[in-house]
C-alpha positions as CSV (number, residue, x, y, z in Angstrom):
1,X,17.5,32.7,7.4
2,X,20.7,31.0,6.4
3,X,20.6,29.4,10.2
4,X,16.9,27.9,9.5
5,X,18.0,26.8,6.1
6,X,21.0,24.5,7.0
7,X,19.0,23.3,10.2
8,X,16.0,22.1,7.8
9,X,19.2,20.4,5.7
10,X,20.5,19.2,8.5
11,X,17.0,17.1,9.5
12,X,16.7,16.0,6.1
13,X,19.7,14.2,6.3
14,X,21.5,16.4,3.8
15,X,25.5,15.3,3.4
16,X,28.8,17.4,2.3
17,X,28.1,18.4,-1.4
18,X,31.4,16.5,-3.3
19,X,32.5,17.8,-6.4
20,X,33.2,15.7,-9.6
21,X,36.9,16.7,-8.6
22,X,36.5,15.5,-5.0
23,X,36.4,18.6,-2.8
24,X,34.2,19.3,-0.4
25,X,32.4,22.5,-0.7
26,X,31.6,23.0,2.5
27,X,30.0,22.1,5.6
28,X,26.4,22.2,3.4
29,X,28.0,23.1,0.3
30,X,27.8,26.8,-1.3
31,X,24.5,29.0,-0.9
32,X,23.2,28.1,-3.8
33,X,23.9,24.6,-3.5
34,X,21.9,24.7,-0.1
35,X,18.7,26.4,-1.8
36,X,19.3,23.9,-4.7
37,X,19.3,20.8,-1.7
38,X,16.2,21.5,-1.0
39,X,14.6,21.1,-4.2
40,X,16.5,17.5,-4.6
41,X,13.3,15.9,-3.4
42,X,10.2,15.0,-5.4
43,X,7.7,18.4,-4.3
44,X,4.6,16.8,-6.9
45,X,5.0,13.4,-5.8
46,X,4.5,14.8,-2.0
47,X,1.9,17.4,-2.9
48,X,-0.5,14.1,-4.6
49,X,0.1,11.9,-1.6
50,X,-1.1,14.9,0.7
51,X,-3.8,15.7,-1.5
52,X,-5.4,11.9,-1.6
53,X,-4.8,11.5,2.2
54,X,-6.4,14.5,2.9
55,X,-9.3,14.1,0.1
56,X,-9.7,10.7,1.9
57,X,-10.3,12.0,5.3
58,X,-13.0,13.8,3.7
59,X,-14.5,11.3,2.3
60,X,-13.9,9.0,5.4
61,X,-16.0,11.8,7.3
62,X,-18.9,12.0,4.7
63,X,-18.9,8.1,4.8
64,X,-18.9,7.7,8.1
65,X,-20.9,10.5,9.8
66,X,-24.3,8.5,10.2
67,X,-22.5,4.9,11.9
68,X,-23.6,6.4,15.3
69,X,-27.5,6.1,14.7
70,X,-26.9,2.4,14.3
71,X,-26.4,-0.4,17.6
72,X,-22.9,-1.3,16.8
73,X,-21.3,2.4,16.8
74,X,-24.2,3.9,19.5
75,X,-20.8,5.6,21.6
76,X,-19.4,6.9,18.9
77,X,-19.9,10.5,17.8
78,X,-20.3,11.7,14.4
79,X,-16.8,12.2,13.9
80,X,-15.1,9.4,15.8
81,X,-13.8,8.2,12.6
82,X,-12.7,11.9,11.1
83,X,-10.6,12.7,14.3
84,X,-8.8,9.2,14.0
85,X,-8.4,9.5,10.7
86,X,-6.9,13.0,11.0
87,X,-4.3,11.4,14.2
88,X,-3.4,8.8,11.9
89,X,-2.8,10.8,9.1
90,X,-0.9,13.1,11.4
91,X,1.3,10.2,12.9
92,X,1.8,8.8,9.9
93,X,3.4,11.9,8.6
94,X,5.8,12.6,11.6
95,X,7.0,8.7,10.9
96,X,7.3,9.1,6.7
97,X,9.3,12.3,7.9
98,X,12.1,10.1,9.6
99,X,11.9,7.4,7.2
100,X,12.6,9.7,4.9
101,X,16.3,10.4,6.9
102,X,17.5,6.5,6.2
103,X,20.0,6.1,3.6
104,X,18.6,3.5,1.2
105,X,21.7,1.2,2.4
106,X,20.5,0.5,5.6
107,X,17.2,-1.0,4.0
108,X,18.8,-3.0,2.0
109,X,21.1,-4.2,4.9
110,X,18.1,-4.8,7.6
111,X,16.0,-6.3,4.7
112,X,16.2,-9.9,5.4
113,X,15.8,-8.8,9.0
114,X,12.7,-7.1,9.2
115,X,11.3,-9.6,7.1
116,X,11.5,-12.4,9.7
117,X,10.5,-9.8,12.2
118,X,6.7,-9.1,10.2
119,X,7.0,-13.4,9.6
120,X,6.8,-13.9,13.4
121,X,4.1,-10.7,13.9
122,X,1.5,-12.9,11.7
123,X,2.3,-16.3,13.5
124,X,1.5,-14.3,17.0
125,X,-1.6,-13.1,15.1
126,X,-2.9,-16.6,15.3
127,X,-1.9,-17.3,18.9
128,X,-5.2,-16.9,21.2
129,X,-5.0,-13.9,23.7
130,X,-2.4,-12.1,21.1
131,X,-4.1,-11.7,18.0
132,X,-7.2,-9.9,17.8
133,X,-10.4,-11.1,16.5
134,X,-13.1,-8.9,13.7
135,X,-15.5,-10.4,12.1
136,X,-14.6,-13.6,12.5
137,X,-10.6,-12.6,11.4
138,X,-7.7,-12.6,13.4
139,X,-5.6,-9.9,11.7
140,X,-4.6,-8.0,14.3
141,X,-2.1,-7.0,17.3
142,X,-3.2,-5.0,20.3
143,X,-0.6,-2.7,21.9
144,X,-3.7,-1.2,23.8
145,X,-3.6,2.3,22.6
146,X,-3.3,1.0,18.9
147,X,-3.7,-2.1,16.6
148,X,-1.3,-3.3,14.0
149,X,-1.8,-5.4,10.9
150,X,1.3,-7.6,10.3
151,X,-0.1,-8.2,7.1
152,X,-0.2,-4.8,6.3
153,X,3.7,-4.6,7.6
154,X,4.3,-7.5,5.1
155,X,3.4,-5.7,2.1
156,X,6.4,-3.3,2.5
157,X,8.7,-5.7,3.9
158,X,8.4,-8.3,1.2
159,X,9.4,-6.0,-1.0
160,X,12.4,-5.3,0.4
161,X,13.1,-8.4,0.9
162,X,12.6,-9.8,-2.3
163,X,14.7,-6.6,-4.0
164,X,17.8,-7.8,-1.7
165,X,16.9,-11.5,-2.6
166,X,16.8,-10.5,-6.5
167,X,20.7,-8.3,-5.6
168,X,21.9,-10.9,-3.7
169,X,21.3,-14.2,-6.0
170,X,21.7,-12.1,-9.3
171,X,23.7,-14.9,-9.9
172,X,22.1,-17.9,-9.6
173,X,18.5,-16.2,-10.5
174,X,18.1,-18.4,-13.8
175,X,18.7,-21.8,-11.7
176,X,15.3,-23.3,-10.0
177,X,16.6,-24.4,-6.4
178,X,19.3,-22.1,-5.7
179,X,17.6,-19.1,-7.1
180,X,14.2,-19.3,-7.4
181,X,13.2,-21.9,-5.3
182,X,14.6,-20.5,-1.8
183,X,11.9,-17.2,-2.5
184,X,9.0,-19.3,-3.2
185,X,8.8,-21.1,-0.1
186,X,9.3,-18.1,1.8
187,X,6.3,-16.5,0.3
188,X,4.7,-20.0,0.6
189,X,5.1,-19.9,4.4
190,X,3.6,-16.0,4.6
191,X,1.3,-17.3,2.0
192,X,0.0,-20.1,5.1
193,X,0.4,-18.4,7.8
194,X,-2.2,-15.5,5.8
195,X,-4.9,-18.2,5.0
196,X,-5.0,-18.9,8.9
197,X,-6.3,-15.6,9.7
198,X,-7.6,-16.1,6.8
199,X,-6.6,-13.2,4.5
200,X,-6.7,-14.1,1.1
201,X,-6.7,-10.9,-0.1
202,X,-3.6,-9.6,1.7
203,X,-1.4,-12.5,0.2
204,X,-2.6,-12.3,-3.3
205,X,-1.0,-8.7,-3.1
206,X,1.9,-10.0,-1.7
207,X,2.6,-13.0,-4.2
208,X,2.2,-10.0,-7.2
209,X,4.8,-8.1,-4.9
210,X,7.5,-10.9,-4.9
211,X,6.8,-12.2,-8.2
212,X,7.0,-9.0,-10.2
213,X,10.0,-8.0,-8.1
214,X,11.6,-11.2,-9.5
215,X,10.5,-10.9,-13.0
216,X,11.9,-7.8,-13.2
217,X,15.0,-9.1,-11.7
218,X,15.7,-11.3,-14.6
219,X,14.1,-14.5,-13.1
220,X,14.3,-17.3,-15.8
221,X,11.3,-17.1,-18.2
222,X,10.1,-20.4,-17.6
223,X,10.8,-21.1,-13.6
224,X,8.6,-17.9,-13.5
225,X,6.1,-19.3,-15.8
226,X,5.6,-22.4,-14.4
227,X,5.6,-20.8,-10.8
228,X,2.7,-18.3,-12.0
229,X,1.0,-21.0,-13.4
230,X,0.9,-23.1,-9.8
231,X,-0.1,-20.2,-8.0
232,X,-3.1,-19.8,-10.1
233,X,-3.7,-23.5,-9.6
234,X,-3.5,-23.1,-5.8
235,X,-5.7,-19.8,-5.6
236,X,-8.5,-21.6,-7.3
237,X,-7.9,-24.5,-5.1
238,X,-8.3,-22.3,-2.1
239,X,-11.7,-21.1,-3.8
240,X,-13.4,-24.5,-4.6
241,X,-12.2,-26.0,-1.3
242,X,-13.7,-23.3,0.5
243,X,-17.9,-23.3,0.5
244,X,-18.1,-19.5,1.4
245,X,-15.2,-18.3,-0.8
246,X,-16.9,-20.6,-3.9
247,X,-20.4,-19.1,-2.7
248,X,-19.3,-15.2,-2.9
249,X,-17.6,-15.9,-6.3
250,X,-20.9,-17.2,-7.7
251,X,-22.8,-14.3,-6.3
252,X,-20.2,-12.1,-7.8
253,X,-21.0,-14.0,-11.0
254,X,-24.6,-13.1,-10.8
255,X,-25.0,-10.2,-8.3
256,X,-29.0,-9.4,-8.3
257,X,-30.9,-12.5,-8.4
258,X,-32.8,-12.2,-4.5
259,X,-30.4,-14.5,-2.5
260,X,-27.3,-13.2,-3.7
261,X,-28.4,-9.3,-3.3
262,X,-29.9,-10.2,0.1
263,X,-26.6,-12.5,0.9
264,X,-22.9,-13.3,-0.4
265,X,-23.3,-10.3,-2.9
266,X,-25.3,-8.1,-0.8
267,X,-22.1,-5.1,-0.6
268,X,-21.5,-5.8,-4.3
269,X,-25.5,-4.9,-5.2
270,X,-25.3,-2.0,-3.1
271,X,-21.8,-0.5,-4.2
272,X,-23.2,-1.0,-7.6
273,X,-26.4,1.0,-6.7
274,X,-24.0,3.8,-5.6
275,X,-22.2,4.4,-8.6
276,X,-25.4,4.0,-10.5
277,X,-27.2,6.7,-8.4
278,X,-23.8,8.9,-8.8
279,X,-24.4,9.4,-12.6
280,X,-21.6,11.4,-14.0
281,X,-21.1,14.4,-11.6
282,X,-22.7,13.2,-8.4
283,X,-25.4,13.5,-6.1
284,X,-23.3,15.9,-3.9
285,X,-21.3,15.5,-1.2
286,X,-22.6,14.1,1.6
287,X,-25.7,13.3,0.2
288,X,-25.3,9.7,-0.5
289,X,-27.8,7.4,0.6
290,X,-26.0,3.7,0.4
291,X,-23.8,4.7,3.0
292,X,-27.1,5.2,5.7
293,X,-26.1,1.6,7.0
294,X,-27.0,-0.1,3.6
295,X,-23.1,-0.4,2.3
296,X,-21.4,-2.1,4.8
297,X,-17.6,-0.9,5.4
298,X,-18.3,2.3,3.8
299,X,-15.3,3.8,5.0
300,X,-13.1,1.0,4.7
301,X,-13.6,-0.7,2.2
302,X,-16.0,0.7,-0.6
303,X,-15.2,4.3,0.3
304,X,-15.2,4.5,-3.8
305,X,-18.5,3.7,-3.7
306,X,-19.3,6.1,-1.5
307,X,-17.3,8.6,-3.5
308,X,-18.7,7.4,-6.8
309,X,-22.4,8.3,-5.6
310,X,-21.7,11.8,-4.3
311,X,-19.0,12.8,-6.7
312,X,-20.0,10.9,-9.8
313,X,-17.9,9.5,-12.8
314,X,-15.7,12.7,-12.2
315,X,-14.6,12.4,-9.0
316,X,-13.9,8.3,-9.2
317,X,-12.3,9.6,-12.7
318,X,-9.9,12.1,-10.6
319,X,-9.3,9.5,-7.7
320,X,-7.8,7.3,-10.4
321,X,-5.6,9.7,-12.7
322,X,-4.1,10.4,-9.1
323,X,-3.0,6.4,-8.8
324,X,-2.2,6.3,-12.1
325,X,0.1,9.4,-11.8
326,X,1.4,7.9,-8.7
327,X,2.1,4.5,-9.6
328,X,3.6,5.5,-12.8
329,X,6.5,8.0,-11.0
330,X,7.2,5.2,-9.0
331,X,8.4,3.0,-12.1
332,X,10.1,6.4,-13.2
333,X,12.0,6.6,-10.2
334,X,13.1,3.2,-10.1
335,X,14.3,3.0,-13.3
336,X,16.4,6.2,-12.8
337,X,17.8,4.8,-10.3
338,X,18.6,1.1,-12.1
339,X,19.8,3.5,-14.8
340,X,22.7,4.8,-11.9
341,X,23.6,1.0,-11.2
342,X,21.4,1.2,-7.8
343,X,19.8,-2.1,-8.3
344,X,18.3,-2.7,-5.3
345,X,17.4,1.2,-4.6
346,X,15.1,0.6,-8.5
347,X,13.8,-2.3,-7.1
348,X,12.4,-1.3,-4.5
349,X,10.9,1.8,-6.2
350,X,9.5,-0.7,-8.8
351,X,7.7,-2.8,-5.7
352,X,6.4,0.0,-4.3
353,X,4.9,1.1,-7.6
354,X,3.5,-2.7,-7.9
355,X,2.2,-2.8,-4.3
356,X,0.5,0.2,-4.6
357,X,-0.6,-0.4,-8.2
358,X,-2.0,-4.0,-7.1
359,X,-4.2,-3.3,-4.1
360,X,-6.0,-0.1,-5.4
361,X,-6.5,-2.2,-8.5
362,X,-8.3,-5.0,-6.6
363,X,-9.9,-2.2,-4.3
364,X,-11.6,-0.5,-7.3
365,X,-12.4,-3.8,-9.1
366,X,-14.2,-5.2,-6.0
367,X,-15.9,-2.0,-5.5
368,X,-17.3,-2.1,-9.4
369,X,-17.7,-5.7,-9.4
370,X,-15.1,-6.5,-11.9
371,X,-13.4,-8.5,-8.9
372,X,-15.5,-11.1,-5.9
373,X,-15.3,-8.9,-2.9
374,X,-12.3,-8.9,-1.0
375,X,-10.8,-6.8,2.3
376,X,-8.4,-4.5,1.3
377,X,-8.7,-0.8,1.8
378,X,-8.1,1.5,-1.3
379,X,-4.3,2.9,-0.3
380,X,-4.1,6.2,1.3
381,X,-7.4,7.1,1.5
382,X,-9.6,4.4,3.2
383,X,-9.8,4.4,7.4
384,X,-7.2,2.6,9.1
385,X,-4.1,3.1,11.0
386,X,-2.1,0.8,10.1
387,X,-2.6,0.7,6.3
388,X,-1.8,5.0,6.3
389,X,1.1,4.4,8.4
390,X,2.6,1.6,5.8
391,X,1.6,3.6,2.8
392,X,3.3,6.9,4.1
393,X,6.4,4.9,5.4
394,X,6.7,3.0,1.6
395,X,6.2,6.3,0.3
396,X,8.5,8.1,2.2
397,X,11.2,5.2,1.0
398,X,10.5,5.9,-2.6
399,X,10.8,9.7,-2.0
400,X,14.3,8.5,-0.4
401,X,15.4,6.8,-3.1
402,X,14.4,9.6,-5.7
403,X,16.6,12.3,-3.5
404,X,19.1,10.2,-4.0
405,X,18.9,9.6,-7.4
406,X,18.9,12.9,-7.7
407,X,21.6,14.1,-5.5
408,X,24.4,11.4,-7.1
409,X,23.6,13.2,-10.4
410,X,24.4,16.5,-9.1
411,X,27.8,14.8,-8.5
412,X,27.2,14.7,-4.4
413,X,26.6,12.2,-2.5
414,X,23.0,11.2,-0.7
């Protein structure tokens, strides 16, 4: 038992436990100290995440078990997208596992790095014969047995990026062209090479992602201000200079009038159909009707639809207590560890938190028509590789930062 115990500390990355006097207790520290080394890490926080992965791959199944009996998905068996789901999930896990074993420091080192890396990912994207088209988007990279979205790669990177921007320039953060400028054009280029593909959605989470990691940072009030303000400006320029972005935010506007139901707004009409049928407790799982090829992208994007007709108000109620619970911890965990003077460590807690926070936000407002429709998956629980891999691997950094939070308070060391 004791053998099994220090191997399991020893994969977790566990260090010499140092005493407030300096001495080493021991190779792993004193039994108790072991038993008390594996508590240092956050068991709710991993319990939730399992829980909505695994209540998504449910839902994933129930919202994708009758694509078959349509042309498009003819080869596909019923559960095509439950087993991939389940492997991604699985995969995704195993990876989380050995982020989990990289000290904090190293992120912050390779930061800058891995951020140019993901910035030359989505200019291949674009390159024909690289990138991979659907639905008229090029979005995606083809290493044959899987896909990757750089964009989806972005969203963690810029994140730590911009937390070992904000360290780095502390500085110089309240002067416009040596602090705040040299960010903004960086975001600017991601921001370009994102509206090639195009992928609007993807770098609106981004630009919340770098600027709330700024303004928390201690950017100057007014830089930021004025830099929000431009952004708005260019967004809605984007919009009116582009005929079938203006056209789906006026059917958004006005969902059921027969063109926009049978057109721009025809997912929005039938996601709002869904929640309407789903009353307040459901219609039962795996009874829902919108999602017999009438919802597009059931499983992807509107799987809250799909889970707001068969589990009602109470389930779409219980799917968002579980990001609010999530999201929240993550601001607790960063502000712990700002509290123990590691700046970039709280940071990039307090990104993941936004991230997160953002895109589910934008997920559930498209799916209840508080938002124009947009692409983005609802974290965690929506099919797709590449967005479960990037959740669990941001996940697994916050749960890396929190054990180490935790362990410099017990006087070690992480």
């Amino acid at each position: 038992m004791k053998l099994a115990l220090t191997n399991m500390l020893h994969w977790f990355g566990a260090k010499p436990v140092v005493t407030k006097s300096g001495r080493e207790t021991g190779k792993y520290g004193s039994a108790v100290e072991q038993r008390s080394k594996m508590m240092e890490y956050d068991q709710p926080l991993v319990w939730v995440v399992l829980l909505m992965m695994l209540f998504g791959m449910v839902m994933v199944y129930s919202a994708s078990v009758a694509l078959p009996d349509s042309p498009k998905y003819a080869n596909y068996t019923p559960s095509h997208f439950l087993v991939r789901q389940a492997l991604f999930i699985v995969v995704s896990l195993f990876v989380g596992l050995l982020v989990f074993r990289v000290r904090i420091e190293t992120w912050q080192r390779w930061a800058p790095y891995l951020f140019v890396i993901t910035l030359i990912f989505l200019a291949l994207v674009l390159v024909p014969g690289i990138g991979k088209g659907v639905n008229g988007a090029r979005r995606w990279l083809s290493f044959k047995v899987f896909n990757i979205q750089p964009s989806e790669l972005m969203k963690l990177f810029v994140v730590l990026y911009a937390a070992d921007y904000t360290v780095r320039k502390q500085n110089v953060m309240h002067m416009l062209t040596k602090g705040f400028m040299p960010m903004t054009v960086a975001i600017g280029v991601v921001g370009l090479l994102l509206l090639l593909e195009p992928d609007l959605g993807a770098f609106g989470v981004i630009v919340c992602i770098a600027m709330g990691i700024l303004f928390l940072g201690g950017v100057n009030g007014v830089w930021f201000g004025g830099i929000g303000a431009t952004l708005v400006g260019i967004f809605s320029l984007v919009i009116v200079l582009s005929p079938w972005r203006r056209e789906r935010i006026f059917a958004y506007m006005d969902p059921w009038t027969e063109n926009n139901a049978l057109g721009k707004a025809y997912q929005l009409s039938h996601s709002l159909i869904a929640f309407g049928r789903g009353e307040f407790f459901g219609v039962g799982l795996g009874a829902s009707v919108e999602k017999l090829h009438y919802l597009p992208e059931a499983h992807t994007d509107f799987l809250l639809a799909v889970i707001g007709e068969e589990l009602g108000f109470a389930g779409v109620l219980v799917v968002v207590l579980l990001f609010y619970w999530l999201i929240k911890r993550a601001f607790e965990i960063g502000r712990q560890a700002i509290a123990l003077e590691l700046i970039f460590a709280g940071l990039v807690a307090k990104g993941i938190g936004i991230w997160l926070g953002v895109q589910t936000f934008i997920n559930m407002g498209v799916n209840l028509g508080l938002l124009p429709t947009k692409g983005l998956t609802l974290p965690l629980m929506s099919y797709g590789g590449s967005g479960i891999l990037i959740n669990c691997v941001g996940l697994a950094i916050l749960l890396r930062i929190d054990y180490e939070n935790r362990v410099l308070m017990r006087g070690g060391r992480a």
